[in-house]
N, C-alpha and C positions, 0 to 999 in steps of 0.2 A: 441534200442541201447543206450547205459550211455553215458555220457559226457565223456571225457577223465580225466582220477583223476590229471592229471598234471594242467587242465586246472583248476580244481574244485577247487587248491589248493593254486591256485594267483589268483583265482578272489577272496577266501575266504581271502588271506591276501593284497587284493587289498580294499574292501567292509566291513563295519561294517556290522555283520551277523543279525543286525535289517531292513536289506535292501535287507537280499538274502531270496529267499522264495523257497523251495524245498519238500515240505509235501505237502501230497493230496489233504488237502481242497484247500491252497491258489494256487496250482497251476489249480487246478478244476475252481476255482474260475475266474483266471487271464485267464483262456485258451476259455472264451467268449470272443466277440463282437459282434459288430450290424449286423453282416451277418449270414448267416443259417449257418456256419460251425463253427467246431471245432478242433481244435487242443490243448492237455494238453503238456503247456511246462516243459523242465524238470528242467529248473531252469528262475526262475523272478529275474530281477536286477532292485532295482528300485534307479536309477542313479540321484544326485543331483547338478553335475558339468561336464564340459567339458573334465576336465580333465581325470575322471573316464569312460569317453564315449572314449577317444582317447587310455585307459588302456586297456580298454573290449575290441575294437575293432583290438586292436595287439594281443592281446593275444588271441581272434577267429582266425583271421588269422594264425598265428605262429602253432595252434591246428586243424586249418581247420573244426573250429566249426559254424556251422551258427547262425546267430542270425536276428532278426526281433524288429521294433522300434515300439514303440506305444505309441502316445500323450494320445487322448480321449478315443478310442475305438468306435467312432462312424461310421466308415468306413462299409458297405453295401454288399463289394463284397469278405472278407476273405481275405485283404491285413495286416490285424494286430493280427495276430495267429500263432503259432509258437510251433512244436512238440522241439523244440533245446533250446535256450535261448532268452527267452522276455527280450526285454528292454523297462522300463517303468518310465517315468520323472516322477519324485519328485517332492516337494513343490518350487523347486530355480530356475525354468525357467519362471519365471513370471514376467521378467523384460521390462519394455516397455518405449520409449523414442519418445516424440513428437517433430519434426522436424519442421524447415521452417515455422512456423506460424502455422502447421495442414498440410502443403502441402505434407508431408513425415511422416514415423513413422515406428519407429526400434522393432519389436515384435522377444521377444525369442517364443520359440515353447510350451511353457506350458501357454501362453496365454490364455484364452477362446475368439471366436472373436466378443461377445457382450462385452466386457468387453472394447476388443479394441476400438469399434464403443462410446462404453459411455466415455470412456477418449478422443475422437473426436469427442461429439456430442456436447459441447460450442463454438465451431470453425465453425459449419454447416458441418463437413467431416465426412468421415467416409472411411474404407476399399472396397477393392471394391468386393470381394466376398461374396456371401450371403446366402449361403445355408440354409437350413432347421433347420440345426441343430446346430446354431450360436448360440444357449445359453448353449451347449455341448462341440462342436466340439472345439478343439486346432487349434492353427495357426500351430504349424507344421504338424498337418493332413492335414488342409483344402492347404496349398500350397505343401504338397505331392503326394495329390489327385488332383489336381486343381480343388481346389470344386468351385461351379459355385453357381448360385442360381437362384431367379426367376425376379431381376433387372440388376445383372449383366450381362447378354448376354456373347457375346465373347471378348469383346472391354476393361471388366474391370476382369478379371478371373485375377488369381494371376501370371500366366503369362507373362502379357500385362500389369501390375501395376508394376513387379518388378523395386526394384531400387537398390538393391543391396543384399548378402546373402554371410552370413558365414558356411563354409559346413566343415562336416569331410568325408573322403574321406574310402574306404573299411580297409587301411590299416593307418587311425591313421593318415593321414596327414590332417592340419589345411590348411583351406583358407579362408581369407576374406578377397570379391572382393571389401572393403571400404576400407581397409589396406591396402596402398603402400607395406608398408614392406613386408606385408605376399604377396602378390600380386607380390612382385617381387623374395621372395623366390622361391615360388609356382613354376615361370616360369624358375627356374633356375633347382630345383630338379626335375622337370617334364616335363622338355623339352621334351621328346621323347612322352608321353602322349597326350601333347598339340598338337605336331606336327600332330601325328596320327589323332585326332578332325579336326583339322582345314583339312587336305587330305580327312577326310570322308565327312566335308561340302562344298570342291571342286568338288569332285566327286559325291556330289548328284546335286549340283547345274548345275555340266555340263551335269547330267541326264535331258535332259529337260521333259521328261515324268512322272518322276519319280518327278521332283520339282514341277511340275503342279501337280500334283495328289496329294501331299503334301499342294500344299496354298488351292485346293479344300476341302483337309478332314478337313481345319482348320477355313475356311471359315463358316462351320457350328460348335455346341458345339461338342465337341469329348476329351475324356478321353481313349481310348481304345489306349494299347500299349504305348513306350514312347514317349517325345514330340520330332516330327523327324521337327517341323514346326523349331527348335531351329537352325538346318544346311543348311535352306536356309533363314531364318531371319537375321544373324550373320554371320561374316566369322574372326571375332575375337572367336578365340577360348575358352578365359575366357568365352567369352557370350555363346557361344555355349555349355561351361558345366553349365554355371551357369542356363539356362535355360531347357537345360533336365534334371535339379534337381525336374523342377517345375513341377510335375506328376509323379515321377516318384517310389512312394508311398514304400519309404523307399529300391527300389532296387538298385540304386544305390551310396548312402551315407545318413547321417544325415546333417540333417537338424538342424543349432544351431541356426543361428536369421535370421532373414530377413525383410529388406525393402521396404515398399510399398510405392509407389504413393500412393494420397490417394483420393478421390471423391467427389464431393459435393453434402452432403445431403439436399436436398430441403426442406424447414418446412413445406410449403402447400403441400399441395396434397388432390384429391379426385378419388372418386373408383364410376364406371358403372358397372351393368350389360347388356348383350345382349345375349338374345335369340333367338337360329333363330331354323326352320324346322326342319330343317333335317344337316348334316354333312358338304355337299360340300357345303353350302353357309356359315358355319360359318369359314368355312379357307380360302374360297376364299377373306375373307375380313381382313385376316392375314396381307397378303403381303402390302394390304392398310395401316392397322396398323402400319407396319411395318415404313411408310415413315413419321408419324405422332408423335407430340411431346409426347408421352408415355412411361412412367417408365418400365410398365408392362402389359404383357396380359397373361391371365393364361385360359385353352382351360378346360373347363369339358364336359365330354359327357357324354350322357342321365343313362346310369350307374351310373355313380359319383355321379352325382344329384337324382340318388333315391336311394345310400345309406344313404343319410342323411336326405330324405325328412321327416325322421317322428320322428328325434328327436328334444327336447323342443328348444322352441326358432326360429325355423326355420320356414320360413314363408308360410303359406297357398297352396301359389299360385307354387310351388315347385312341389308339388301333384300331380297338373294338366298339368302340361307341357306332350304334345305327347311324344309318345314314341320315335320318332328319333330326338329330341329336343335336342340341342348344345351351351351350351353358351360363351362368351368370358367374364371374369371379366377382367377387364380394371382402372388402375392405372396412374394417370398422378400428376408428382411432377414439382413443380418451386419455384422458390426465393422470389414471389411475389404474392400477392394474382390474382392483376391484370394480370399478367400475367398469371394464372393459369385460368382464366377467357377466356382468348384468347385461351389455350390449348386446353379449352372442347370446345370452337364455334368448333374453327379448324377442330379438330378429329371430332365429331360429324357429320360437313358437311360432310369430308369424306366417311363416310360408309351409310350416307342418303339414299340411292337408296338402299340400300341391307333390304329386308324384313325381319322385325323382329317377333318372336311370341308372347315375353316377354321383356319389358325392365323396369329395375330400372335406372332412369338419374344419371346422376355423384352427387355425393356427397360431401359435406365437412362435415357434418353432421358427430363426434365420432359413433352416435348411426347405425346409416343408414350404415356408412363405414366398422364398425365393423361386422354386421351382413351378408354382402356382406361375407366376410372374412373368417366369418365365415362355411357359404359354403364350399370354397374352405379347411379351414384348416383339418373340420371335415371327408375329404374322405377316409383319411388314416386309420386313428381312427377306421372309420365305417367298412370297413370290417377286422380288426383286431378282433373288438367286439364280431362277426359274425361267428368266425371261430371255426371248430372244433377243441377240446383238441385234444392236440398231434402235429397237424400240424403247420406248420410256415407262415407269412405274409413275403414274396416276394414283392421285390418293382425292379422292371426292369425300364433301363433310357435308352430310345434308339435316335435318331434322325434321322430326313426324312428331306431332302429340302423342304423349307417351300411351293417351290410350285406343291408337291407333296404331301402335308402333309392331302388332304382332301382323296387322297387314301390310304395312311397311316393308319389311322389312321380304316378305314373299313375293311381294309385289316387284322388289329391286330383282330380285334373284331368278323370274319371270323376266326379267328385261337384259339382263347377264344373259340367262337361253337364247332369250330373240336378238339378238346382237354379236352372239359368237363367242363371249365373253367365259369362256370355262375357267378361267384360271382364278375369277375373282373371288373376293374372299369379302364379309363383312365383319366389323366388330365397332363399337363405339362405349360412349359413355351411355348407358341406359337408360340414368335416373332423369335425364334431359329428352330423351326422346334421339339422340345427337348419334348417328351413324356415321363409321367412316368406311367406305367402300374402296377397295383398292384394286384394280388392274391394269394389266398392261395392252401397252397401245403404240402401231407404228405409226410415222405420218410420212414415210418416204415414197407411198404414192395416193392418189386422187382417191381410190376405192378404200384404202385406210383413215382418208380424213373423213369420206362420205360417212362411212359405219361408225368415228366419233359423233359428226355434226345429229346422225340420226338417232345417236344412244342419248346423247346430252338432250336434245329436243324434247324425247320420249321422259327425261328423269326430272329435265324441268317441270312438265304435263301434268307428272305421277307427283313431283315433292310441293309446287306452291301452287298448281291451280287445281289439283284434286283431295290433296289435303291440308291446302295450307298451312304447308310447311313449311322451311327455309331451306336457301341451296345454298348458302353457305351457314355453318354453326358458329364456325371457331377459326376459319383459315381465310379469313377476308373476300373479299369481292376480286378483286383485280380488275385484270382485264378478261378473266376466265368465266368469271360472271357476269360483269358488267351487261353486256346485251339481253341477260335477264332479268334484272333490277325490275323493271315495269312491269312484267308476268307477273312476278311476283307479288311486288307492291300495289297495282292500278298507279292508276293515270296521276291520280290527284296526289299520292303520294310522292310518285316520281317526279312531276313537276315540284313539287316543295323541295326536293332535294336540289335539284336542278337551279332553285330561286337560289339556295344557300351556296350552293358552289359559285355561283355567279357574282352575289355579295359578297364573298371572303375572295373570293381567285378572279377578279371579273376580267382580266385576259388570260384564262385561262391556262397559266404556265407552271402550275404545282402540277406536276404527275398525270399529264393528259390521256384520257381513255382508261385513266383506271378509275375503278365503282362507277362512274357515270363516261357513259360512251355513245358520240352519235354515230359511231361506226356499226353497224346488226351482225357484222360477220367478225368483228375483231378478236373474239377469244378463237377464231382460225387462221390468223395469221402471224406469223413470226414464230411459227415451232421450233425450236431446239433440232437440232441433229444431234446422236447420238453415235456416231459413223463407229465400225469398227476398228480398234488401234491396239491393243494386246489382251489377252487373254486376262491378264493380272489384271486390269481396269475396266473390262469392258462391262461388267456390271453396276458398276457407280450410277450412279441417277446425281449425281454434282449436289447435293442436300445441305454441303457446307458445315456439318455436324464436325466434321477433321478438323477445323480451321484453327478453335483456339489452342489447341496444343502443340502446334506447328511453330518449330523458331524460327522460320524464316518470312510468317505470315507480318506483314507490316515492310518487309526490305526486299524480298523478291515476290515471288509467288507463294501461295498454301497448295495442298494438296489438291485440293478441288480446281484451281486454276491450272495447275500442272497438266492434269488431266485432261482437260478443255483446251489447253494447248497444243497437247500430243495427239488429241483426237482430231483435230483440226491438221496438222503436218500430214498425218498418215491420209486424210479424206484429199488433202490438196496434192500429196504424191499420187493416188490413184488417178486424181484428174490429169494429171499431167502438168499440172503447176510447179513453176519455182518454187520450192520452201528455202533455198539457202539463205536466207538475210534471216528468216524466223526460226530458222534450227541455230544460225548463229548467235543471235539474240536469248536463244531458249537455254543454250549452252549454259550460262552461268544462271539467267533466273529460273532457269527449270532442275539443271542437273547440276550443276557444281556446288549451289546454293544450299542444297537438301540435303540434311541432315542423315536421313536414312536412315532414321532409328526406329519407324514403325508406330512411334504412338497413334498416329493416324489409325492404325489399322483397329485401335481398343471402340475410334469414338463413329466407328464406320458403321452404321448398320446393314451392313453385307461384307465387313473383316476385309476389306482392300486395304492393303499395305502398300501406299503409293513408294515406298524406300526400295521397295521389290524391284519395281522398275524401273528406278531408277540403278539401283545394282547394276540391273540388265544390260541397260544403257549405257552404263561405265564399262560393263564389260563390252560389249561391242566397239568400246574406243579403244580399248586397251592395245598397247600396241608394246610392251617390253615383257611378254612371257617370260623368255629365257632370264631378263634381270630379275622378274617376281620368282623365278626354278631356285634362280642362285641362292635370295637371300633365305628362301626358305630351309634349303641344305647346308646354309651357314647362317643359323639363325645364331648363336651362341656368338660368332665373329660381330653379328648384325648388333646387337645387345653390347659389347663390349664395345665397340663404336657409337652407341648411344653415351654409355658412360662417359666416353674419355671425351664426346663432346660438351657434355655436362659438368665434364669437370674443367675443361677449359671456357666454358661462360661462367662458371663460378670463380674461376680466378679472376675474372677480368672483370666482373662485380665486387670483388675485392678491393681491385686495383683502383676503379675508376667511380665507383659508386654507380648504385642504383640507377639516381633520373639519367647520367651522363650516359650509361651504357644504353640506359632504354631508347636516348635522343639518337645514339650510333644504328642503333639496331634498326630502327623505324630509318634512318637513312639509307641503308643499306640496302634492307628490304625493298623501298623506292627504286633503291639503282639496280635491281636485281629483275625487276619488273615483277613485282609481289611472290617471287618464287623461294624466296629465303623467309623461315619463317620469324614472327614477332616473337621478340625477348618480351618478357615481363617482369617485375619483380617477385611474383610469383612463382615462376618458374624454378624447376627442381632441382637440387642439389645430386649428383651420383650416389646411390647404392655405392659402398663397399661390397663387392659382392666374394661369397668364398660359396664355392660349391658343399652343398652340406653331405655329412657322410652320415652315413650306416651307424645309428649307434646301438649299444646292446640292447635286448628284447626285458622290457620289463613285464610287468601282472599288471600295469596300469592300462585300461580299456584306450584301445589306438585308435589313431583317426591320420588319414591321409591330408597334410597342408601341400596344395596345389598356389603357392604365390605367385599371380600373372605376371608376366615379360612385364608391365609398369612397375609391377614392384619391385622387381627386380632391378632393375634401371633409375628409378626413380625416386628418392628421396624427399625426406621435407625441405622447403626452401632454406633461405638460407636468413629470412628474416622470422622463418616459423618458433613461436616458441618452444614446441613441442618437435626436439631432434632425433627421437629415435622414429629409424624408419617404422615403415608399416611389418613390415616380413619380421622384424626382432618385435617389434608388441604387439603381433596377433599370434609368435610365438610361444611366447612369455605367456599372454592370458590365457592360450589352452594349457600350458603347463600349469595354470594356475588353477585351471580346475579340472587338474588331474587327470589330463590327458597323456601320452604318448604320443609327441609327432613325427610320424612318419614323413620323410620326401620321396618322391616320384625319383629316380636314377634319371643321371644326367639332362636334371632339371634344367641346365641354361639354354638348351638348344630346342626346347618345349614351347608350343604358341598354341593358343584354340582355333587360330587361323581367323579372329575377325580383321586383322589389321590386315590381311589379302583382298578378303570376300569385299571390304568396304572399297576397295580401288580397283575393284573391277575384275580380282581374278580369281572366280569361285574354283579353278580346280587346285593352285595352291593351298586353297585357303581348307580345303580338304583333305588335301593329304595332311597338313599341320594337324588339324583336328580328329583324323585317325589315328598317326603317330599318338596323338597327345593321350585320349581315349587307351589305346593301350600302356602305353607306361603307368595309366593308373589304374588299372587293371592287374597289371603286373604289383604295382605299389600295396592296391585293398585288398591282395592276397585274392585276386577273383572276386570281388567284391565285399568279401567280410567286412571290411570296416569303412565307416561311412569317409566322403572325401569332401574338403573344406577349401573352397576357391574364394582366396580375400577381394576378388572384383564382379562386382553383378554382369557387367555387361560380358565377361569371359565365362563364368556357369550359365547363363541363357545361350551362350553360345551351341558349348558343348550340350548342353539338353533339349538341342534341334535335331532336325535333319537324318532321322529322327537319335531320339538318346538311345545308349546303349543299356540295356534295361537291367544291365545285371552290377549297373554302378550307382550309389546313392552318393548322387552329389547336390552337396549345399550351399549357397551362396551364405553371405556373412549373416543375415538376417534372420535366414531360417533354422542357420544351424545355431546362433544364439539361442533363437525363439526355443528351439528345440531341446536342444544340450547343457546351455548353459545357465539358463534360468533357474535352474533346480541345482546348479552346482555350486553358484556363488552369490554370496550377500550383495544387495545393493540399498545401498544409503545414497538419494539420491543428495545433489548438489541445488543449492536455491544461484543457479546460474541460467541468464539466459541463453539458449542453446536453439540456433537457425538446424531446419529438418530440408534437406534437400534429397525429395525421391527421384534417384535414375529412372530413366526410362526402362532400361532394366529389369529395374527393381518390379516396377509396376507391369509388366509382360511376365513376370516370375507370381506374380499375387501378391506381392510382401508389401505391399506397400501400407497398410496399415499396421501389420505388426510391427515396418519402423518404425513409424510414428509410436507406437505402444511401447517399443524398447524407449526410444527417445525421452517417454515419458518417466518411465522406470528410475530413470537415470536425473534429469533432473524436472523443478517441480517451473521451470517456465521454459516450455518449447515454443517455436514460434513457425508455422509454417508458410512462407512465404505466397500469396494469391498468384496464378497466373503463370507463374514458372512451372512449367510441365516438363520443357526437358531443357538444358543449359545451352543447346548449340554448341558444345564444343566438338562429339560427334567424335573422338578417337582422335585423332591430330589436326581437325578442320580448324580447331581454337588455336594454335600455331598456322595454319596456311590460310586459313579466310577468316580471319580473327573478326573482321565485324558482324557474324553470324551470331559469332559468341556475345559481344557486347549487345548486340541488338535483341539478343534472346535477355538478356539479363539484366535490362536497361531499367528496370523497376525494383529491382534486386536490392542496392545500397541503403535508399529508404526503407525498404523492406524490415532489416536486420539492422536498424540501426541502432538498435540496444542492444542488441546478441555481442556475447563475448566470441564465443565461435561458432563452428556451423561443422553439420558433420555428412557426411555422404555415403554412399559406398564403391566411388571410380576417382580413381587418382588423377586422374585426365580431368575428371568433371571438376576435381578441388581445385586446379589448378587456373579454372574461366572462373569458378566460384570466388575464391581467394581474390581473384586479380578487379574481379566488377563489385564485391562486397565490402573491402574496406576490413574484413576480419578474416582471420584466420580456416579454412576447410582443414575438415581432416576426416580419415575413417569412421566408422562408428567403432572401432575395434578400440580408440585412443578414450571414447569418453564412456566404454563400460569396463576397460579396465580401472579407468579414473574414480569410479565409483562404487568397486567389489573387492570384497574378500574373498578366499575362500571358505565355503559354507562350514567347515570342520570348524575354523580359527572365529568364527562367528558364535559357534554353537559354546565356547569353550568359556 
């Protein structure tokens, strides 16, 4: 069924049509999320004010159109899908305000909630919900879900923090409950609203059965249904709406800001493990747990622990654990070392008596704590890895009373047997009672969904009608629970919900059939496909965790849509379908658009590097081998041809100035059909280049400098303060501290072969990078001395594929960290200095040693939020320049005290420089800026 054309036709003159999305792909695209279903909406809004939220939302009403809100899309249970109208936040909810010292803090909903927690983590505060997926997830998800996590408990859920929330209501009405004014509008035009609230929280309160049953379901974690704990908490009415907002996952209003309490995050902390026999003894010492000063206990059973036992990293002793072996990984935080001293004696005497099979003792140990952690984080992962194409990775969150929980949890693992279920794994948060079970499941035929429909029936049975439990904890209701809402609750409760959906939504057009649904079969309809499409992705479960580090997420596709796109091309070739209009379509927002740097793959939980395939897919278009042979065997010609174009843009910026040449260039480029790339003022000045020679062998300890084809090529601008290239001051500084630098023999004809591999021709881009690999081989005397590469993304090259293990090579960062810190003095500078980590940099690990050199150097760094990799991508910031602006659109505000900003890709300084308003440069320019040598120091 169409949208109504009345409706079509003031939202189109409500909306710039760069914001409305209605074609196959992007609504293919947009009709994912993190749970097994799907829905394709018929129309995407993607809204960048309030105001256009309170326009959309009258004009749904007025049309009786439904529509559905979506921060992240990281939601679980098919709360953020929508066959009607998606609504989906823009780049302008990302406004955040720190209150009371840290003790409060005002987040709009396009937050991310690490982002929140890092703007409160100089104060020791933080938020108090913590879910999983906090480097994902939006704050108006996680307080629509009431996402919970594995420190929060019940006590700190976004519930039990609130402190205040500005809401739009189904029909367009404003409230916030910070706002007198509005606050007292509110109770003027919605007197009869109010009144009604406040009578449903009289009447449940004087239900005394009904109120009981209610502090009990809340007493444990529980998401299932809406928050009814709000009508006998409250008997102020604002509170009682302002608090069944909080869960109530977009049914009933938006969510525009909200204010949390806020927590105190402890700096110390140390992590146990504890292995015990069998089941019933590692719960029974929960409830102990329980009364003890610990942050957290996270429950794995013998499942969990042998999905992960065998991969790298992971410790011996893992292997050997019995088969009905149970461990508690255990977290305890405080303010003070000594105090955290007293935590472990404490806790530790507690659980003394209880027989262990395995323990690691508490740790403060990074290394020790990490690998604990490890454990725990890798369960999910591992049976995702595991699974067959086609099928999906289920993650179910249920709760038992914890002192119920060692039957619990034997009980699930009995219904995994009867069900087929081997692969599954349990683990959860302990001290709540709160399990998350995880397996996989196909729905590609009838006897696949039957053994769903009969697994889920039997876990409903086992979690709220034989122990009165919850079936969801922490991951919302959806439409995945929805048809169990009344099992769980009874009758009397689910009509009270059913009354309050009614009065807030009474045509029902906020997020239909999720938490409350007259459909009994609907969490089995609309399953996701997960059809086979390549090898590199077909493990993805679409979770959306990729999304924010992605520079093209906002102007084409992210990774996660990519994939959802390809998987869709490849299921509609095997049918026999036309894909030409959507591989033509896919061309630029799938493949030309994408960066391909891989940071995707850091934030994957199964390491899919969607950049891989798309590599792949450039190379299947490639079509000029023999021109990618030539330049490779004339790479040195190819380079001296970059110069001498560089050097005739630099004359004609001379000539004509800056805006004049930039206004030519951008014309040109136009008339060229965007095939000529964008001038900038930024852009480089030539390298003088002189092939360097052989000079005599000193006593001073040698190091091979490897300066990549940019540096070679590429100079500072021509408005840069700072004129000497990079190759003569990463020179200079290793002579300065007393190095010997060696060059690679006929270094100009040298490439590591990315600038092939990225256009699609990995066997050029091979041989360059064998070539290159030997001459410095040849250079480090066979390896003797270590070799120094002035660009990150040219050393992660070369130490892929895989490295040649008999050469130490360093990128700028690690061989400062390493070499030169101990060589030379630094007095830093009181300058403010912008940090911009490559992508690179961070696939190499170094990403906080920059920032620690940065710091060195001077005493105000500034590291910009949100910018994870710049889009420039090797020369994409010259051929699809608005990838680069679009990546870097937050950038200028950013840094706008920074005198300069410094990097480690010459390429990246050059988007950096041009969208920043200041100066990029190496990091090699601001630690020579600020060192002696350690001799001249000492003297």
């Amino acid at each position: 069924m169409s949208l109504p054309a009345d409706f079509l036709t003031a939202v189109r003159q409500l909306m710039p049509a760069e914001r409305l999305f209605d074609d196959p792909l992007s609504t293919l695209a947009f009709g994912t999320d993190a749970s097994f279903y799907r829905l394709i909406p018929k129309l995407v809004a993607r809204v960048e004010s309030e105001t256009e939220v309170i326009a959309l939302l009258r004009l749904a009403s007025r049309h009786q159109v439904p529509v559905t809100f979506r921060a992240a899309g990281t939601s679980l249970s098919g709360q953020a899908i929508s066959d009607s109208v998606l609504i989906v936040l823009g780049d302008h909810w990302n406004a955040r305000e720190v209150l009371d010292g840290g003790q409060r803090i005002r987040l709009q909903p396009g937050v991310i909630g690490a982002a929140a927690n890092a703007l409160l983590a100089p104060l020791q505060r933080k938020i108090g919900p913590d879910p999983a997926s906090i480097n994902a997830a939006k704050i108006g998800g996680i307080v629509a879900n009431n996402s919970s996590g594995m420190c929060c408990g019940t006590a700190q859920n976004s519930y039990h923090t609130l402190s205040g929330m500005r809401m739009l209501l189904a029909d367009g009405t404003l409230l916030d409950t910070e706002q007198p004014a509005t606050v007292s509008t509110f109770r003027q035009s919605h007197a009869a609203l109010l009144e009604q609230l406040a009578q449903l929280g009289q009447q449940t309160r004087a239900n005394t059965e009904l109120a009981e049953r209610i502090r009990h379901k809340y007493r444990l974690k529980n998401t299932t249904g809406l928050s009814l704990n709000a009508l006998v908490d409250f008997d102020d009415p604002l509170d009682i709406l302002t608090h069944l907002m909080v869960g109530s996952e977009g049914t009933l209003g938006f969510i525009s800001s909200v204010t949390y309490h806020t927590v105190a995050e402890h700096p110390h902390k140390a992590s146990a493990l504890l292995v015990f026999s069998d089941v019933e003894t590692c719960c029974r010492a929960v409830p102990i747990l329980k009364q003890q000063p610990v942050a957290a206990v996270e429950l794995l059973d013998r499942r969990s622990l042998r999905s992960v036992e065998n991969m790298p990293g992971m410790p011996g002793w893992v292997r050997e654990l019995s088969a009905g072996a149970c461990a508690l990984l255990i977290e305890s935080r405080a303010p003070s070392a000594a105090l955290l001293t007293e935590q472990i004696a404490q806790t530790m005497a507690a659980v003394a008596h209880f027989e262990r099979e395995k323990q690691v003792d508490f740790s403060t140990d990074p290394v020790v704590y990490n690998q604990l952690w490890k454990i725990r984080k890798e369960t999910f992962p591992a049976v995702g890895a595991v699974r067959a194409t086609g099928t999906t990775v289920i993650i179910e969150d249920v709760t038992f009373p914890v002192e119920k929980l060692a039957e619990g949890v034997n009980r699930l693992i009995q219904l995994f047997d009867k069900h087929g279920y081997a692969e599954a794994i349990i683990f959860g948060h302990a001290l709540e009672g709160n399990l998350h079970f995880v397996f996989t499941q196909g729905f590609d035929s009838e006897t696949e969904k039957a053994r769903y429909e009969a697994f889920m029936q039997d876990v409903a049975q086992l979690v709220a009608a034989e122990f009165g439990g919850a079936l969801k904890g922490e991951h919302g209701t959806g439409r995945n629970m929805a048809p169990f809402v009344e099992l769980e609750w009874g009758s009397d409760a689910y009509q009270l919900m059913w009354a309050i959906k009614r009065l807030l939504d009474p045509q029902g057009i906020l997020n239909p059939n999720v938490v409350l649904s007259e459909d009994p079969q609907i969490h089995l309809k609309h399953f996701k496909p997960l059809p086979a499409a390549n090898p590199i992705i077909d493990k993805c479960i679409e979770c959306g965790f990729c999304e924010p580090v992605c520079p093209s997420n906002g102007l084409t596709l992210t990774p996660r849509q990519r994939i959802v796109i390809w998987r869709d091309i490849q299921a509609r070739k095997r049918a026999g379908v036309d894909t030409r209009e959507l591989e033509a379509n896919f061309q630029y927002q799938g493949i030309d658009s994408c960066a391909a740097t891989g940071l995707c793959s850091q934030r994957c939980p199964v390491g899919i590097n969607t950049g891989d395939l798309v590599r792949e897919l450039r190379a299947e278009q490639a079509q000029h081998q023999g021109r990618a042979r030539w330049l490779a065997e004339h790479f040195a010609s190819v380079l001296k041809g970059t110069r001498l174009t560089l050097a005739l843009a630099n004359g004609v910026q001379r000539l004509l100035g800056a805006p004049r040449l930039q206004t030519v260039s951008s014309g040109l480029r136009k008339l060229s059909g965007q095939r000529l790339p964008q001038w900038t003022p930024a852009m480089p000045q030539p390298v003088k280049w002189v092939e360097p020679t052989p000079t005599a062998t000193t006593s001073k300890p040698k190091v091979v400098y490897l300066p990549a084809c940019v540096s070679r090529t590429m100079g500072p601008a021509l408005t840069n303060g700072e004129q000497v290239s990079l190759l003569d001051k990463t020179r200079a500084l290793l002579e300065k501290a007393g190095f010997e630098v060696v060059f690679p023999l006929a270094l100009d004809n040298l490439c590591c072969g990315q600038p092939f591999a990225s256009k699609g021709y990995p066997e050029q881009a091979e041989s360059k990078r064998e070539e290159l690999l030997g001459a410095l081989l040849q250079a480090s005397a066979q390896g003797r001395y270590p070799i120094y590469c002035d660009t990150s993304p040219c050393t992660l090259k070369l130490l892929q594929n895989p490295a040649d293990k008999r050469l130490d090579i360093y990128d700028p960062v690690r061989f400062i960290r390493e070499h030169l810190l101990e060589r030379l003095d630094f007095q830093p500078v009181d300058t403010a200095v912008a940090v911009h980590v490559t992508c690179s940099t961070q696939h190499l690990g170094e990403a906080d040693a920059l920032i620690a050199i940065a710091r060195r150097c001077s005493t105000q760094v500034v590291i910009p939020e949100g910018i994870h990799c710049c889009g420039f991508a090797g020369d994409k910031g010259f051929t699809l320049p608005q990838l680069n602006a679009h990546s870097l659109r937050t950038l200028k505000d950013a840094v706008q005290f920074c005198e300069v900003g410094i990097s480690t890709s010459r390429t990246c300084e050059i988007g950096l420089s041009s969208h920043s308003g200041i100066d990029y440069q190496g990091l090699v320019y601001l630690v020579d800026q600020v060192t002696r040598p350690m001799s001249i120091a000492k003297m």
